[in-house]
C-alpha angles and dihedrals in degrees: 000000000000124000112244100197090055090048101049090048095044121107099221132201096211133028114192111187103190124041095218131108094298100038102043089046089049108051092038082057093049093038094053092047087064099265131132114251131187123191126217122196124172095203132037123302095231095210089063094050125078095201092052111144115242142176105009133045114287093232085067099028094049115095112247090254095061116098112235100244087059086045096065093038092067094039086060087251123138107257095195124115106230120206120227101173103297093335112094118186133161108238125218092258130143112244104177146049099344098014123224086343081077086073107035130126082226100239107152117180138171120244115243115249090250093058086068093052079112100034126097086230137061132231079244092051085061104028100098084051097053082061101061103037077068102053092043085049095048091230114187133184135072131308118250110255084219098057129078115277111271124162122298113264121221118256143297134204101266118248109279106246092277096065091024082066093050091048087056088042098061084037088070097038081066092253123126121235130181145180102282110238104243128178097233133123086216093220112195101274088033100174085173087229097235120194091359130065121277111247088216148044096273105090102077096208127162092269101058096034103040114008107040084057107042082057094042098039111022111027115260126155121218123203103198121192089026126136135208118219109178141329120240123213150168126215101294104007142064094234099181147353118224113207136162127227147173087345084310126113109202142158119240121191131215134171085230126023110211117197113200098147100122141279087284110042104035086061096044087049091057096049099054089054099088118147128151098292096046108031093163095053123300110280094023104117094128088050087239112115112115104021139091090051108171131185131190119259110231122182112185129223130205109200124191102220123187093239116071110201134080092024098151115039122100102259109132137066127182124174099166083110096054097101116020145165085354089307135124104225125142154224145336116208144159101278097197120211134351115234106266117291090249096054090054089049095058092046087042093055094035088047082046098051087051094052098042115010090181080069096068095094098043093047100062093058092054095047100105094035079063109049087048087049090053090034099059092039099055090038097064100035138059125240129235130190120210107204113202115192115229122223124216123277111180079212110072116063148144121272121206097226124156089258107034119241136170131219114206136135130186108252125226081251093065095037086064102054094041081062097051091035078053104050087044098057093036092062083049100063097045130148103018110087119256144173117233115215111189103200100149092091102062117084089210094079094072102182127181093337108201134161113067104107090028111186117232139153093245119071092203097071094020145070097201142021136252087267085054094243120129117267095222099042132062097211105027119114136168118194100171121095096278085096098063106113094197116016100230112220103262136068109300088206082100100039091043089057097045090047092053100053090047087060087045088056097049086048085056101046098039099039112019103172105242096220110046125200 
């Protein structure tokens, strides 16, 4: 267990403040370098706590006195109410050691090279570290045939026969499938684990790829259950990070204060940190923190395939789509498993309670009709998931709250090419039968939110540079996905590393400490 004393009265290079993908890749690479690095994780880091929750959803594996926050808490789940207008909702997000990528279905995918046209760097700029974020991630599938050549993956399982005969089936519409790159070690037994933590050493997640070692090997030090209030600065510097812990409020100190926790809470963080030189949010000069979020748009399908095994695992990948009709649009993948029958029943009849309160009496009765309904269907179809990528709207934003909310609404822009992404993969899929789940409209669903601290080379119409670093401050970073400027149309697990890994690089290069640890 870290010594808090110790911690509170050390001088530190690097001050991470998020455990996810950004944040994790990020400080292992530091860490390794020779710097000292200090973690900060706002919930538990699962791998220190004996009643951790593992291998199901913490709704299910939670025993029935636990309150629900607490249950979540210890599933590695965000406990915290959002507000969307009067609406409030707790999205499926990671708060704990490796962020949201304890809970991912473990896609990781590059970028293609037209999805940087607005961005200050180039496919080629992060191409070699796309390379080594999968190494480092142990990704394994094919490549897709559509994206630029890039060295070969090792192996994954092959698709079971149900996804093996939609993979043949796309073959003979003309598309190009292929066997979607996942960072999994694909044990005997491998459930994925989407949306819960994995009970075993299969999910390579930023925890037990980055930060566990960067804690074990290199050095680094790691406060869970630690929030971060606010950041306080003068003119040019991060000058403290004020942060609560265990009942106690304390300022910590780093040559270089590092923000990875996430596209909501980055921005809200920065915003709460007003003082007299920045009275709109530190690092808000532009007046953009916070705006242009973005989230990808999923729709789910349930198709009905011949074949009846292996329905539920992550196996196909499929980007033809990607650009159509003259559109931007996205991807079609292997979603995995639904959460259990039980678990949509209880969202479908509290989503219902909150639309129509008149409804409660007549809900309980049809509970178990319900769960056999969902049951029978998911369990005879596969799922697909249709990624649409989002596009920036100033705005919608994040605002700090407390309580948190968001403001965002889908533009005409993006309506249209729902419709036409809808219509495409509709015709796909004929004629096998399928079930089409429109989920994109809902806020609710709030999927690989990205945007609101975008990166540019112009500080008018941007919060970082190209090096991710903040205009206005000399030692503020953010390596989560806040600093995407357009949101791309595939999973950002993959970009968010690399990424990482290329600012760890510049850190390295530009302010090596001269007395390692």
């Amino acid at each position: 267990m870290p010594n808090i004393e110790a911690i509170r009265s050390q001088d530190w290079d690097a001050l991470v403040i998020g455990t996810g993908v950004g944040g994790a890749s990020v400080g292992h690479a530091l860490a390794r370098a020779g710097w000292r690095v200090l973690f900060l994780e706002k919930g538990r880091a699962a791998f220190r706590h004996s009643d951790t929750l593992r291998g199901d959803y913490p709704e299910l594996a939670c025993p029935g006195d636990v309150p629900l926050a607490d249950c979540l808490r210890r599933g590695g789940r965000l406990a915290d109410t959002l507000r969307d207008g009067a609406h409030a909702f707790t999205p499926l997000m990671g708060c704990g050691s490796g962020g949201s990528s304890a809970l991912y279905g473990m896609a990781m995918e590059r970028f293609f090279p037209d999805d940087f046209a607005d961005w200050p760097i180039t496919y080629d700029d992060l191409a070699p570290y796309y390379d080594q974020a999968e190494a480092l991630y142990g990704v394994r599938g094919s490549r897709d045939p559509l994206r630029p050549p890039a060295p070969d993956l090792p192996p994954a399982p092959p698709p079971g026969p149900a996804q093996a005969e939609l993979h043949a089936h796309f073959q003979r519409r003309g598309m190009h499938p292929y066997r979607l790159p996942q960072a999994c070690e694909f044990l005997p037994g491998c459930a994925c684990c989407q949306g819960y933590l994995c009970p075993r050493a299969c999910k390579n997640d930023a925890s037990r790829v980055c930060l566990e070692p960067a804690l074990a090997e290199h050095g680094a030090a790691l406060l869970d259950e630690c929030e971060v209030l606010r950041l306080e600065a003068d003119t040019q510097r991060v000058t403290g990070v004020i942060c609560h812990h265990a009942g106690e409020t304390f300022r910590l100190r780093a040559r270089h204060i590092i923000l990875a926790a996430g596209a909501l809470q980055t921005p809200a963080l920065l915003l709460r940190s007003v003082g007299a030189d920045w009275p709109g949010g530190l690092a808000n000069r532009s007046g953009l923190v916070g705006r242009h979020l973005m989230r990808h748009l999923v729709d789910l399908y349930l198709v009905f395939t011949r074949e009846q095994t292996d329905r539920h695992h992550k196996a196909l990948g499929l980007s033809d789509l990607y650009r159509r009709d003259g559109l931007k649009l996205g991807t079609l993948q292997s979603f995995g498993a639904l959460p259990p029958a039980a678990l949509l029943v209880q969202d479908l009849t509290r989503e219902l309670r909150a639309r129509a309160p008149w409804s409660a009496p007549f809900l309980a009765p049809l509970r178990p009709l319900l769960r056999l309904l969902l049951k029978h269907l998911f369990d005879r179809g596969v799922l697909l998931a249709a990624i649409l990528e989002d596009r920036p709207h100033a705005e919608n934003r994040v605002l700090p709250g407390p309580p948190l909310a968001i403001e965002y609404r889908l533009h005409a822009e993006a309506r249209k090419r729902l419709a036409v992404f809808r219509r495409q993969i509709g015709a796909l899929l004929r004629p096998y039968r399928f079930l089409a789940l429109h989920q994109a409209e809902k806020n609710a669903m709030l999927a690989h939110a990205c945007g609101t601290c975008r990166f540019g080379d112009d500080p008018a119409t941007s919060v970082l540079d190209r090096h991710n670093r903040a205009h206005d401050l000399d030692n503020l970073w953010v390596v989560d996905a806040a600093f995407f400027p357009t949101s791309g149309g595939t999973n950002p697990a993959l970009t968010i590393a690399a990424n990482a890994l290329r600012v760890a690089d510049h850190l390295i290069a530009v302010d090596t400490p001269h007395a390692p640890h």
